[in-house]
C-alpha positions as CSV (number, residue, x, y, z in Angstrom):
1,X,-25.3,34.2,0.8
2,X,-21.0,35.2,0.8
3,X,-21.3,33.6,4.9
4,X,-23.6,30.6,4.3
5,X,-20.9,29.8,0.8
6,X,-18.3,30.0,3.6
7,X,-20.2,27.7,6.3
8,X,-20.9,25.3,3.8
9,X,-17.5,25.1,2.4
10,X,-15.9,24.9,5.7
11,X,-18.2,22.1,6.5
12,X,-16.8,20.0,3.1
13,X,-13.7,20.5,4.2
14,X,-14.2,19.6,7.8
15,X,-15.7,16.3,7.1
16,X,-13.0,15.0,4.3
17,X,-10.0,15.9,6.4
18,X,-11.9,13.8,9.5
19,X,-12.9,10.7,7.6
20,X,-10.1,10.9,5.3
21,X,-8.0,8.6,8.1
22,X,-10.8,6.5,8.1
23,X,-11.7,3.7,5.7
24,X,-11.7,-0.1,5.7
25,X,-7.8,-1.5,6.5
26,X,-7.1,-5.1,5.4
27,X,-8.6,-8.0,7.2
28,X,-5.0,-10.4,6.6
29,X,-6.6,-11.7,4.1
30,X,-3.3,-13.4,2.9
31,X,-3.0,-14.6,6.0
32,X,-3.7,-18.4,5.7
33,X,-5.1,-17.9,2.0
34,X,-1.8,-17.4,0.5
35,X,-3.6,-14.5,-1.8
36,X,-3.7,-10.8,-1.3
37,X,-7.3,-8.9,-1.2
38,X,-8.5,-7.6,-4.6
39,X,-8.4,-4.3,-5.8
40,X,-12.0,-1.8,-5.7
41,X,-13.4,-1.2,-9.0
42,X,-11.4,2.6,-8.5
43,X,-8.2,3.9,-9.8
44,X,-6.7,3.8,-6.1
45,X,-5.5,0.5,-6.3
46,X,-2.4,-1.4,-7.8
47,X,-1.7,-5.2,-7.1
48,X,0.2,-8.0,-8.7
49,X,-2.6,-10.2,-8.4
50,X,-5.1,-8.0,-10.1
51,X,-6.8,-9.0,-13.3
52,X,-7.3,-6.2,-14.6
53,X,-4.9,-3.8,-16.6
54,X,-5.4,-0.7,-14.7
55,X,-4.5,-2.0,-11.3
56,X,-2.1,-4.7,-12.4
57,X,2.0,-4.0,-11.2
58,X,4.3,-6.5,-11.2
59,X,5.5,-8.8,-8.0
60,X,9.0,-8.2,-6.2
61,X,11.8,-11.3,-7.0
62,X,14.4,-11.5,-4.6
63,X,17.7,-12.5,-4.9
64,X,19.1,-14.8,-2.6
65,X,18.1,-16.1,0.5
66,X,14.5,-15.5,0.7
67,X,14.5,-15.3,4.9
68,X,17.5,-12.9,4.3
69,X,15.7,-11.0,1.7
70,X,12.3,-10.7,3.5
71,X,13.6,-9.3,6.7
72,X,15.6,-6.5,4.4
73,X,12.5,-5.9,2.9
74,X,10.3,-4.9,6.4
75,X,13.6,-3.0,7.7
76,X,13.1,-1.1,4.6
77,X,9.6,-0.9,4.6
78,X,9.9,0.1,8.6
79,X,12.3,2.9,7.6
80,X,10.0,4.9,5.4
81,X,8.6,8.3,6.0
82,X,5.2,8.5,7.2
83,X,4.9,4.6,7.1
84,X,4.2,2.2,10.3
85,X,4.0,-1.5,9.8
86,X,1.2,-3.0,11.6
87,X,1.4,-6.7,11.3
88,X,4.5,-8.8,10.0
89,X,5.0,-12.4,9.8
90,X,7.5,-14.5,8.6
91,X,5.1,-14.4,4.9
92,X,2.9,-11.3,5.3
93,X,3.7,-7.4,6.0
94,X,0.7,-4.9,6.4
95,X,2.0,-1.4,6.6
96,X,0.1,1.9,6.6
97,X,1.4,4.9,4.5
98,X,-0.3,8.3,5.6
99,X,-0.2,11.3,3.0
100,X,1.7,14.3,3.8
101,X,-1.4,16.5,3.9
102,X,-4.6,15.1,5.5
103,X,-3.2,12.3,6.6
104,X,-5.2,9.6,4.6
105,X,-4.1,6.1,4.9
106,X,-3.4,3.6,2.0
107,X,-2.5,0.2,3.3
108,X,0.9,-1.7,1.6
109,X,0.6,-5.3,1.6
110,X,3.2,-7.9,1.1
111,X,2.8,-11.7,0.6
112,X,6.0,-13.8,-0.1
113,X,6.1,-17.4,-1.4
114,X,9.6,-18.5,0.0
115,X,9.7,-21.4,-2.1
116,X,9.9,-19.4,-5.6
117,X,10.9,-15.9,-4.0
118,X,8.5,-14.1,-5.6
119,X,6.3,-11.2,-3.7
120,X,3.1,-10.3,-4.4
121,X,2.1,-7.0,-3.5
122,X,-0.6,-4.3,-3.3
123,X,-1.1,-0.8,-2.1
124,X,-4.6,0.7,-2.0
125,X,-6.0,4.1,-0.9
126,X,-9.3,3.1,2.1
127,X,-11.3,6.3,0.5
128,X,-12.0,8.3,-2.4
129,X,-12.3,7.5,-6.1
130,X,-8.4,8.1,-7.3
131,X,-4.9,8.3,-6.0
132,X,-3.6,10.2,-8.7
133,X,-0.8,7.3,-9.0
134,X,0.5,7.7,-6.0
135,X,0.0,4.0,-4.7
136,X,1.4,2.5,-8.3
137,X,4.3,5.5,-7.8
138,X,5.1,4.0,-4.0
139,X,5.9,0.9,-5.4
140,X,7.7,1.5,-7.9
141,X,9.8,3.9,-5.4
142,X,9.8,0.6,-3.3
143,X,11.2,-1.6,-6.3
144,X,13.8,0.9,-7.0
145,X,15.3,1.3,-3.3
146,X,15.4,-2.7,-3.2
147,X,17.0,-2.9,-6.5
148,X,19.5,-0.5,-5.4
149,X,20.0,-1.9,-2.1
150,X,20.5,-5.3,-3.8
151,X,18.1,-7.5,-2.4
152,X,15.3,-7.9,-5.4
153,X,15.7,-8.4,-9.2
């Protein structure tokens, strides 16, 4: 019973560390809509375009130049740790963020209106049920190095 416990737990753990790098990443769905995907009905999610309470976070405001601003942005973004950028345009940034552990990948999107300066933004976990905070916890770490670094509000 002790060695099939064991098998069986080993086999749990197995299959969450292999499909924990898989999942669903964005399909650019800002690209050309000028809107960033919604959130899942799970805790995993924050965006400034949510609706609801839970998932809402509020949008990045540059100062200055918004060209200037956006390319500080994806240098920063580039820079950190465990975090690739996959697509970036002159208005849209899709990065992947792995976790430390088992690797699981939440996607970081970034959508800025150039005319007003404002950035929507939203990072989501592609499986499980909850992050624990650590997608609304990124972007606040996000805000904070920008503020510091001078280029948003």
């Amino acid at each position: 019973m002790k060695n099939a416990m064991g098998i069986y737990v080993l086999w749990v753990t197995v299959t969450v560390v292999i499909t924990g790098c898989s999942g669903s990443k964005p399909n650019g769905s800002a690209l050309g809509t000028g809107r960033l995907g919604g959130c899942p009905d799970r805790p995993n999610c924050v965006s400034s375009e949510a609706r609801e309470d839970r998932h809402l976070i509020a949008p990045l405001r540059l100062k200055g130049d918004p060209v200037m601003g956006w390319d500080a942005i994806r240098r920063v973004i580039g820079s950190l740790p465990r975090t690739t950028i996959i697509q970036s345009t002159d208005r849209y940034l899709h990065a992947e963020s792995k976790s430390r552990l088992f690797g699981f990948i939440d996607d970081l999107e970034l959508q800025l209106d150039s005319e007003t300066g404002v950035i929507a933004i939203r990072s989501a976990s592609r499986v499980g049920y909850s992050d624990l905070g650590v997608n609304r916890r990124r972007v606040e770490a996000l805000r904070r190095i920008l503020n510091e670094d001078g280029i948003v509000q």
